[in-house]
VEXGU-631857 format. One line per 5 residues: their letters; for each residue x, y, z of C-alpha. Coordinates in nm, 2 decimals, decimal comma, padded with zeros to 4 digits. Layout:
<dopas>
A	X Y Z ~ ...;
</dopas>
This chain:
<dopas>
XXXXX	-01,11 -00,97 00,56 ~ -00,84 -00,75 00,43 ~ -00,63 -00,50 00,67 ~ -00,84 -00,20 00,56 ~ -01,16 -00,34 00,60;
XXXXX	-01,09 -00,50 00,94 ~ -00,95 -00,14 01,04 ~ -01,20 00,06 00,96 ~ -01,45 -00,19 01,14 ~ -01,29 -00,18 01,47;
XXXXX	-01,23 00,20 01,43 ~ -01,61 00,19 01,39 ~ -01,68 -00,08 01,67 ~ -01,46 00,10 01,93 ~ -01,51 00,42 01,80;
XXXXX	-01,10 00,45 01,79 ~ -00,81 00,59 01,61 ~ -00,56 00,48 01,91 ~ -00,31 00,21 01,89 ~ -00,13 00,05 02,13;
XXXXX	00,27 -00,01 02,14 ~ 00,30 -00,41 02,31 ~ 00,68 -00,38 02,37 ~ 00,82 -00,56 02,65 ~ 01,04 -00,30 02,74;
XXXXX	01,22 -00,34 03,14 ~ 01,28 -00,04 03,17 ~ 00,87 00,08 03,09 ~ 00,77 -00,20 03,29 ~ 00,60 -00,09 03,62;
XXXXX	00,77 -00,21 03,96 ~ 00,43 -00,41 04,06 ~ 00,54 -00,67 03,78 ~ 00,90 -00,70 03,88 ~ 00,98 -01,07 03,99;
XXXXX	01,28 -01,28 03,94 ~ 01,18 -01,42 03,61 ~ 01,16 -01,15 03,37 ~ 00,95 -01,28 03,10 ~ 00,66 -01,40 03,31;
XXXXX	00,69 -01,08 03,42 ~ 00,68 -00,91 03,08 ~ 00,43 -01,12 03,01 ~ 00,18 -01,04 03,28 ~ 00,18 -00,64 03,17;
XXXXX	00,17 -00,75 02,84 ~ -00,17 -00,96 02,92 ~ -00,28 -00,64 03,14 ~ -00,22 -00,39 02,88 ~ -00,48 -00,62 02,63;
XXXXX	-00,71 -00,65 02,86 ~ -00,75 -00,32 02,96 ~ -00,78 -00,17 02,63 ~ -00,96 -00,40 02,38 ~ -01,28 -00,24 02,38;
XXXXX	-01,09 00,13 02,32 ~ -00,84 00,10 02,04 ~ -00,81 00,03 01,69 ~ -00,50 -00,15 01,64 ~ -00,15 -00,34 01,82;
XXXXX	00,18 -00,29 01,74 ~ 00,42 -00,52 01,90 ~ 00,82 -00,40 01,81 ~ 00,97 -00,74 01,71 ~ 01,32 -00,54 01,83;
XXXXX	01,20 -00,59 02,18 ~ 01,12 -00,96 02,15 ~ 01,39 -01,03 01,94 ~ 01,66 -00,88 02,24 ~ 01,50 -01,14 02,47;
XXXXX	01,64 -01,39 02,23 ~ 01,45 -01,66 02,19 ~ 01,25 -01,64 02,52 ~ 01,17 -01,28 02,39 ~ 01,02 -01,46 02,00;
XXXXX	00,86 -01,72 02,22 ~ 00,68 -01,44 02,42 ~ 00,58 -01,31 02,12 ~ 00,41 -01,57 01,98 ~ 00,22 -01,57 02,30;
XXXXX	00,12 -01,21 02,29 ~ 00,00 -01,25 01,91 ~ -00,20 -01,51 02,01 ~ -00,38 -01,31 02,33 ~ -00,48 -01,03 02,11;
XXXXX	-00,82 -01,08 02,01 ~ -00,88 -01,19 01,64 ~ -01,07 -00,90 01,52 ~ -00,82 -00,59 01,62 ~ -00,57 -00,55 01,36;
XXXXX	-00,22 -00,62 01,46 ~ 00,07 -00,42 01,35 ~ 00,44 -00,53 01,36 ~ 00,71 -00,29 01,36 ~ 00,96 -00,46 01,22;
XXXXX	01,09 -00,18 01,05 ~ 01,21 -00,48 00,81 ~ 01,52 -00,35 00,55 ~ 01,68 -00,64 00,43 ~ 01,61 -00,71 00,09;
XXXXX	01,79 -01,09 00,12 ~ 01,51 -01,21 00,40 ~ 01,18 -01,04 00,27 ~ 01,01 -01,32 00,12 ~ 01,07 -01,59 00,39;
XXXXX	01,00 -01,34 00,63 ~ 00,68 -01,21 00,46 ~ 00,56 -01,55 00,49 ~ 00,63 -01,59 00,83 ~ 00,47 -01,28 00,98;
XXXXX	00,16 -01,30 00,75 ~ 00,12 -01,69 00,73 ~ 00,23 -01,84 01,05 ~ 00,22 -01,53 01,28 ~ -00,13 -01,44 01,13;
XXXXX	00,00 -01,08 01,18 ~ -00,23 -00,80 00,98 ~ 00,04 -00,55 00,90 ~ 00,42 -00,49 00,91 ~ 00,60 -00,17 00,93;
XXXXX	00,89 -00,15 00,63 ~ 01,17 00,12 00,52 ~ 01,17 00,26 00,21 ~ 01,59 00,24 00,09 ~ 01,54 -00,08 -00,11;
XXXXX	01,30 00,01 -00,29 ~ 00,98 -00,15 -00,38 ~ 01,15 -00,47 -00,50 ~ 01,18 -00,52 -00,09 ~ 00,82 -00,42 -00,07;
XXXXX	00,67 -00,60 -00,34 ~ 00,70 -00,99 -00,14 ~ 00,46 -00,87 00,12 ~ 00,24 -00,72 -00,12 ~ 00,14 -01,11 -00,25;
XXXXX	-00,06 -01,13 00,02 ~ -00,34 -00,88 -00,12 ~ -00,52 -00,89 00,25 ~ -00,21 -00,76 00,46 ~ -00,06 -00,43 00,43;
XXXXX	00,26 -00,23 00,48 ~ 00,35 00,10 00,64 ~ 00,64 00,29 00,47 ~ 00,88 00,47 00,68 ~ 00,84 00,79 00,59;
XXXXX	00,94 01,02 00,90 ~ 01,13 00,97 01,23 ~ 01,08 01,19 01,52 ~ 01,46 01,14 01,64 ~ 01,69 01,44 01,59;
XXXXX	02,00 01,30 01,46 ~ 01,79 01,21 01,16 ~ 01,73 01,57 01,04 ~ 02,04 01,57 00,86 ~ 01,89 01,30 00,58;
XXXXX	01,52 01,34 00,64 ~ 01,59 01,72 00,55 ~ 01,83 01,67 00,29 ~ 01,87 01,85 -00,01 ~ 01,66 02,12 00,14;
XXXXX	01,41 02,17 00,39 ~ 01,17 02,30 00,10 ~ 01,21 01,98 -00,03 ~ 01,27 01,73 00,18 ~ 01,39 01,37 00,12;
XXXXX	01,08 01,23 00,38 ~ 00,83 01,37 00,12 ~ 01,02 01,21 -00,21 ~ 00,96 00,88 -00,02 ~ 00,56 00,98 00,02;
XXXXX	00,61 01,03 -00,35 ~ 00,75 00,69 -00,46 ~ 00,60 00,44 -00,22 ~ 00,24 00,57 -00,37 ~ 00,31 00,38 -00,63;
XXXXX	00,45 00,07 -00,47 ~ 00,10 -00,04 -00,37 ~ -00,28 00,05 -00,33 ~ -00,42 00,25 -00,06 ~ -00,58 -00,06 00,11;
XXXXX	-00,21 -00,18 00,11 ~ 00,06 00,05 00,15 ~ 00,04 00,32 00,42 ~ 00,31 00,56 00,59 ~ 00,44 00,57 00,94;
XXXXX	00,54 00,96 01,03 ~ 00,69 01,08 01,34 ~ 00,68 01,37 01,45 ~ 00,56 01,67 01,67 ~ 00,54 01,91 01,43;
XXXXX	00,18 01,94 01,23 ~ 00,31 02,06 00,97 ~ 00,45 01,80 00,85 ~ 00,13 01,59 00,86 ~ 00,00 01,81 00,64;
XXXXX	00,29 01,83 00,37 ~ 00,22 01,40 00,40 ~ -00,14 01,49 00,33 ~ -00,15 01,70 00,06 ~ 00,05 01,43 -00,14;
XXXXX	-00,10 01,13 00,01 ~ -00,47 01,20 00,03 ~ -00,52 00,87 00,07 ~ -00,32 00,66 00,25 ~ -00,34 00,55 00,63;
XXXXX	-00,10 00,74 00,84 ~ 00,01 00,59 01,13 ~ 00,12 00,82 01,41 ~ 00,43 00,81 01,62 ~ 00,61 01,04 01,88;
XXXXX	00,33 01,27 01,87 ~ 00,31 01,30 02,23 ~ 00,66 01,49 02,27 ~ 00,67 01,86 02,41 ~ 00,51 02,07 02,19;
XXXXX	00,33 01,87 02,02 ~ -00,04 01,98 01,94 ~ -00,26 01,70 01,90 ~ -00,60 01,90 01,79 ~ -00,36 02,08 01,51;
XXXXX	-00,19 01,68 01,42 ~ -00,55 01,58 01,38 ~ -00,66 01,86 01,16 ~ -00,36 01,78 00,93 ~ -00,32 01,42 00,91;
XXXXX	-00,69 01,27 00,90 ~ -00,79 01,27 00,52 ~ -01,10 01,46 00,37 ~ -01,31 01,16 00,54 ~ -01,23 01,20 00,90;
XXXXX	-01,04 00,88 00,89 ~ -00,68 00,78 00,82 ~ -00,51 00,87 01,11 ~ -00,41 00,63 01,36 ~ -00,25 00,76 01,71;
XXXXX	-00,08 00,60 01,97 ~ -00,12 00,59 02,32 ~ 00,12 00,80 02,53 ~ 00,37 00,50 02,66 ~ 00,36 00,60 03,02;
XXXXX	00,02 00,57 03,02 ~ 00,08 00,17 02,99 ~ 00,22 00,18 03,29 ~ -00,14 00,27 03,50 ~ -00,31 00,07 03,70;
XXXXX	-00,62 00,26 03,63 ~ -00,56 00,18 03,23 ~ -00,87 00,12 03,12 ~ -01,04 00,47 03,27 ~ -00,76 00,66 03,15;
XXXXX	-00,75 00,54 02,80 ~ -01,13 00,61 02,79 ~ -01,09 00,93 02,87 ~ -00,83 01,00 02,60 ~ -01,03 00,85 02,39;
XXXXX	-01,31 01,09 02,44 ~ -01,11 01,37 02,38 ~ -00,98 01,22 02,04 ~ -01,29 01,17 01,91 ~ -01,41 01,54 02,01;
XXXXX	-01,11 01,66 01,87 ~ -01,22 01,49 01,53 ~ -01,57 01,58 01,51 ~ -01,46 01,95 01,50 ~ -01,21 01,85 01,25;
XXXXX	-01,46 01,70 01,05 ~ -01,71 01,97 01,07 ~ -01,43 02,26 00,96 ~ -01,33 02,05 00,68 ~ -01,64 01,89 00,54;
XXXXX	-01,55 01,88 00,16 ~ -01,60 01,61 -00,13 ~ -01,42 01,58 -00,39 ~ -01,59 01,40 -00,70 ~ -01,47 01,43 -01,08;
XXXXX	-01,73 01,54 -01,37 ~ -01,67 01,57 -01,73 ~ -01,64 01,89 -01,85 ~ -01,72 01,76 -02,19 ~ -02,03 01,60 -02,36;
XXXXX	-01,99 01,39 -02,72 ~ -02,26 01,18 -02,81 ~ -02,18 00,86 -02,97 ~ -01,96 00,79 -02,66 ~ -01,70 00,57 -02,59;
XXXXX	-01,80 00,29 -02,35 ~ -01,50 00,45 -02,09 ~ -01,53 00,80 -02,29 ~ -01,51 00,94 -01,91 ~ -01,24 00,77 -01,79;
XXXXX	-01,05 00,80 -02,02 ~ -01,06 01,19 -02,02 ~ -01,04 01,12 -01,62 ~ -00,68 00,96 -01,70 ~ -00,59 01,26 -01,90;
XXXXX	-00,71 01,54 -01,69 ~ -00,48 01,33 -01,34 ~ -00,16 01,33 -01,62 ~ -00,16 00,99 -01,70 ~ -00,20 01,06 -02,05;
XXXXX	00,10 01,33 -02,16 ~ 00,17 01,47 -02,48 ~ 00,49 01,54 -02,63 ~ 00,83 01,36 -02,77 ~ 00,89 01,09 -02,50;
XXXXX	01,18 00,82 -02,51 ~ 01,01 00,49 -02,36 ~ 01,20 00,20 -02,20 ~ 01,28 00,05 -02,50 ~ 01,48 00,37 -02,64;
XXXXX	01,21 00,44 -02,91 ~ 01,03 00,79 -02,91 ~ 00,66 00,82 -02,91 ~ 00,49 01,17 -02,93 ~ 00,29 01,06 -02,62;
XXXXX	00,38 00,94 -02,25 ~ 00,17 00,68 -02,03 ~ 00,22 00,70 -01,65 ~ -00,06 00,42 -01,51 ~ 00,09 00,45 -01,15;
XXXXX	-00,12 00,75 -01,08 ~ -00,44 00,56 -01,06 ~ -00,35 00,39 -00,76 ~ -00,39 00,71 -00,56 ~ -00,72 00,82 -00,73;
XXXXX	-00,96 00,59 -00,62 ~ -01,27 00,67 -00,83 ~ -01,03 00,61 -01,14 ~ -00,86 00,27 -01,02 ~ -01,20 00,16 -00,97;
XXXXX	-01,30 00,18 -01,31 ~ -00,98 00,07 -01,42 ~ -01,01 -00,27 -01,23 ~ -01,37 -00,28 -01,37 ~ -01,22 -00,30 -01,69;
XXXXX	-00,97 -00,56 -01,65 ~ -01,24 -00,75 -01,45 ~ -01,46 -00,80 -01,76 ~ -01,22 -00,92 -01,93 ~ -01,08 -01,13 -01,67;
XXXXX	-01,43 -01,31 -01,59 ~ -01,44 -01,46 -01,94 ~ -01,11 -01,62 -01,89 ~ -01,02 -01,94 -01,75 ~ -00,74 -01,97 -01,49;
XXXXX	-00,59 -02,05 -01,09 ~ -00,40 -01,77 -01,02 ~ -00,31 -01,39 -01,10 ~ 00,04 -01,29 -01,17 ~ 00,14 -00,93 -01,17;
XXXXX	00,46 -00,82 -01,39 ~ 00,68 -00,63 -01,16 ~ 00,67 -00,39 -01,06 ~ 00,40 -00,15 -01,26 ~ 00,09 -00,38 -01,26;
XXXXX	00,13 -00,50 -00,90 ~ -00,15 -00,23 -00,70 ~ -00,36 -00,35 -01,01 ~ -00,28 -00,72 -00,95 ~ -00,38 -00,69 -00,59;
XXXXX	-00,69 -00,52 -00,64 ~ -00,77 -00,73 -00,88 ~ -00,75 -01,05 -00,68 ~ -00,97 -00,92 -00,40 ~ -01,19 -00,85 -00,63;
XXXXX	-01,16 -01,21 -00,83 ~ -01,11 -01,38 -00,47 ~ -00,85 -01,54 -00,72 ~ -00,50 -01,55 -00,55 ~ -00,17 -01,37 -00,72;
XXXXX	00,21 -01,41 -00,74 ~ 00,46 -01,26 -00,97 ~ 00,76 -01,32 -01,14 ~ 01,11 -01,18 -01,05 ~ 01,27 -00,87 -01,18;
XXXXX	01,58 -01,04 -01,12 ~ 01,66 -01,39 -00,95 ~ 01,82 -01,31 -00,61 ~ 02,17 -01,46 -00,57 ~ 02,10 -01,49 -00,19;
XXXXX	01,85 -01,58 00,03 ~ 01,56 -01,83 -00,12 ~ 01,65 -01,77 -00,48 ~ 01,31 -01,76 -00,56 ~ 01,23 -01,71 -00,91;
XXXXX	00,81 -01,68 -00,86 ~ 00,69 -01,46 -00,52 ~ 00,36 -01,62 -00,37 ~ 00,23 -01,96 -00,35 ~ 00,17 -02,18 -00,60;
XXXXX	00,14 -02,54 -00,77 ~ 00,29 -02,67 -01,07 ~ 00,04 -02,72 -01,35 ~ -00,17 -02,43 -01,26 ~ -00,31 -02,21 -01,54;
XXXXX	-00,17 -01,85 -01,48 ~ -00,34 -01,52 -01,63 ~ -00,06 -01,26 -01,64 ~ -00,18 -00,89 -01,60 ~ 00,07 -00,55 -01,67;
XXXXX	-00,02 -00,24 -01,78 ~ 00,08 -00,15 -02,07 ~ 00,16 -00,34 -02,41 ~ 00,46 -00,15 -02,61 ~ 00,68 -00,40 -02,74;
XXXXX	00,53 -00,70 -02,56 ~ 00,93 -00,78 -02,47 ~ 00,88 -00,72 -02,08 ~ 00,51 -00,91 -02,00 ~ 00,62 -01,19 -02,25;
XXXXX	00,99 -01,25 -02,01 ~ 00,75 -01,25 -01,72 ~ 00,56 -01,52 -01,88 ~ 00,82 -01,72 -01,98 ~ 00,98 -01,73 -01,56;
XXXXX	00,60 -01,85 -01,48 ~ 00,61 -02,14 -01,76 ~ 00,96 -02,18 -01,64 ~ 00,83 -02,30 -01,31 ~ 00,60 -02,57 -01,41;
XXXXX	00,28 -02,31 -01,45 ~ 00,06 -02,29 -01,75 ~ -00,01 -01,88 -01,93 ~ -00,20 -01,84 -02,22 ~ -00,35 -01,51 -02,16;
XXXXX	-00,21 -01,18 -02,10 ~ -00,43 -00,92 -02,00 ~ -00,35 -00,56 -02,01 ~ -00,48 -00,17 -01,98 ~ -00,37 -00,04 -02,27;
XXXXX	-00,25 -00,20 -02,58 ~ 00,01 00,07 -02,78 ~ -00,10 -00,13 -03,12 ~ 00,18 -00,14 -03,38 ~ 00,12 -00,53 -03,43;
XXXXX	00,24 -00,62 -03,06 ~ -00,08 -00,84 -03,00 ~ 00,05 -01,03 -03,32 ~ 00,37 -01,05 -03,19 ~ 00,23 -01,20 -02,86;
XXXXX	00,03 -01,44 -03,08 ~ 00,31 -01,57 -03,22 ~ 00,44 -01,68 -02,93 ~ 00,22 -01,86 -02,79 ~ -00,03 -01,59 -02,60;
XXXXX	-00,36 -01,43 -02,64 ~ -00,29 -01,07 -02,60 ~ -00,61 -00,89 -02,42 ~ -00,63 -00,46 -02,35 ~ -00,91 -00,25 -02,18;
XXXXX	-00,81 00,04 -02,44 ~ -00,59 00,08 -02,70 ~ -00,42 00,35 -02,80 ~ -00,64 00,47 -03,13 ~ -00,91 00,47 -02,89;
XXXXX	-00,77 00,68 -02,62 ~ -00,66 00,96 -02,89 ~ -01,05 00,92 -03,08 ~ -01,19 01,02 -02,78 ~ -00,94 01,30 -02,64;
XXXXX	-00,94 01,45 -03,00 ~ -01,31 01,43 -03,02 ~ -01,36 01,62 -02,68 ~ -01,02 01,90 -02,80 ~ -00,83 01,77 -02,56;
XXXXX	-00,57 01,77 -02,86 ~ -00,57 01,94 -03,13 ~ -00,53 01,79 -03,54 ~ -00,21 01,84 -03,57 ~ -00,15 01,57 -03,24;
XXXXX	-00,37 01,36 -03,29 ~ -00,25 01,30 -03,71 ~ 00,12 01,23 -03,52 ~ -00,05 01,00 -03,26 ~ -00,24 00,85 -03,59;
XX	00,07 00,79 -03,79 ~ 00,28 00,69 -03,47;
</dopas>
């Protein structure tokens, strides 16, 4: 089951959006534990905490700092808490991982041996850190985005409050993965900022932290961070509260008042936002609607655009929209997925770092595992050329977005063959035309596209979404 599924079924189960913190923190520790060994000490709150709230929260979110000072006592603990928490609550680990040379071995370790659900990440790398725990299509990350503590205001703020460098990360990291993948960890007090997070991020999971501090209004936190569904949000329990011996009845009962704080968030805000045509052609294109859907979100621009490869088009493509529109992705992944089931292969390789959301949803759709090859081959750490699992011999679809020149997918290709694995079909969104599929054929590959770019002009110019004089320049283009 991937992380957002098993979320939202426990949220459902235990009618909960509260997590819990499992840090073996002393100085939190409550005096009835205290013996001379420390651990086994740490380690009977830790089991008392579980027990005490598995029926009443949604997730767990051990901080690997506070195993990791323990030293290896404090890793070995850890392993023992993971493996008390029952199977079917999502675990979180706040790693707040930043080290670009250790993401892939560590990726592997927290999502393969530790059989963790989710890890917490920050953003300063960019999504090349990101993208290693992003091969494993049914874990998730949450992105940094905001930190309660005040000698961060100074960056979080900067250049301007108006516009902030906390919100130009909400900005980027929505494109670093799908919503089922990639949420954003805010702290703060202050509501509105929740709702600045919102407005950009309609659709991510936002988890919660430090809202608890002086004040902090929780009712007015709710009513900005949960999205247009009720859902979303995830809260934590206050941390003193862990230190109750009446846990459990005291965790119901903030419970109760979460959940009546969100019904009358949800009744004030009942809305639902769905996308119609405001044109009707007949004769219609088979994705006549979505592709006036990608034009009216701006994934379709018009004008004179230099592209990657220094050329100028009079037109501009920006596919990593979709991942934040979910009635669009879906049809988008519906397109790719026809093609795909006609085609014969093993695994699903993404081309960095563009086509990755789409390479993920794609493989929980095809139940058909992914990897992807390198931007750039890491001088430290494992050096590894391909991120994700695979086997020699393998036959190896690769998927990108969009076909220009056919220079970037076809170097992709080339690493994958590089490392024993067979690719004879490359399957893209678009296809920009201009003989590239030719070009692809002549190296070796069968070149596949949802749309191409004649058709995407047809249909806008059918419907006046451009006028002649565009759509003859788009023609001779």
């Amino acid at each position: 089951m991937i992380f957002s599924d098993k979320l939202q079924t426990i949220i459902s189960q235990n009618q909960s959006l509260l997590f819990v913190g499992l840090d073996p923190n002393i100085e939190m520790m409550p005096s009835r534990y205290h013996s001379q060994d420390i651990i086994d000490s740490l380690w009977q709150w830790l089991q008392f905490i579980i027990t005490d709230t598995a029926d009443f929260v949604c997730a767990y979110k051990p901080t690997l700092g506070f195993y990791e000072a323990l030293g290896i006592p404090g890793l070995e603990l850890l392993q023992k808490t993971l493996a008390a928490i029952p199977n079917h609550i999502p675990i979180i680990l706040d790693a707040k991982h930043s080290d670009l040379n250790t993401s892939t071995i560590l990726a592997h370790t927290v999502f393969t041996e530790w059989q963790v659900d989710a890890i917490t990440l920050t953003p300063y790398t960019g999504q090349d850190h990101v993208a290693p725990f992003l091969v494993y299509p049914d874990k998730a990350v949450f992105i940094l985005c905001c930190t309660s503590n005040p000698g961060a205001v100074t960056l979080q703020q900067y250049p301007t409050p108006e516009s902030p460098l906390y919100l130009q990360v909400v900005k980027e990291s929505r494109n670093w993965g799908t919503p089922e993948q990639l949420g954003l960890e805010v702290g703060t007090t202050n509501a509105d900022v929740f709702s600045q997070i919102r407005a950009i991020a309609p659709e991510r999971i936002i988890m919660a932290r430090s809202v608890w501090g002086e004040g902090s209004n929780l009712n007015q936190i709710l009513a900005a961070g949960l999205d247009n569904n009720g859902n979303g949000l995830l809260i934590p329990v206050p941390q003193d509260m862990l230190a109750k011996p009446n846990l459990s009845s005291e965790i119901q009962e903030l419970r109760t008042e979460l959940n009546q704080m969100k019904m009358q968030v949800i009744e004030n805000n009942s809305t639902c936002s769905v996308w119609f045509p405001d044109v009707v052609s007949s004769n219609q294109h088979r994705y006549h609607d979505l592709i006036l859907q990608l034009y009216d979100i701006g994934c379709i621009m018009f004008g004179n655009y230099v592209q990657a490869s220094g050329a100028t088009f009079p037109y501009y493509i920006d596919l990593r929209k979709i991942i934040s529109n979910p009635q669009v992705f879906n049809q988008v992944l519906s397109g790719y997925e026809e093609i795909l089931k006609g085609l014969t292969f093993a695994r699903l390789a993404g081309i960095p770092y563009g086509s990755l959301p789409t390479a993920t949803g794609l493989s929980l759709r095809l139940h058909c595992p992914m990897i992807f090859p390198r931007k750039e081959v890491k001088a430290h750490g494992t050096r590894k050329l391909i991120e994700g699992n695979f086997h020699p011999g393998e036959t190896v679809v690769v998927v990108d977005d969009i076909l220009i020149s056919g220079k970037s997918v076809m170097e992709g290709a080339e690493k994958l063959k590089s490392s024993g694995l067979n690719v004879h079909d490359i399957v893209v969104f678009i296809d920009h035309e201009q003989g590239v599929r030719e070009r692809l054929s002549a190296n070796g590959y069968r070149g596949h596209a949802v749309l191409t770019i004649s058709e995407i002009t047809t249909v806008l110019h059918q419907c006046g979404k451009i006028d002649d004089e565009q759509f003859l320049a788009l023609s001779e283009g």
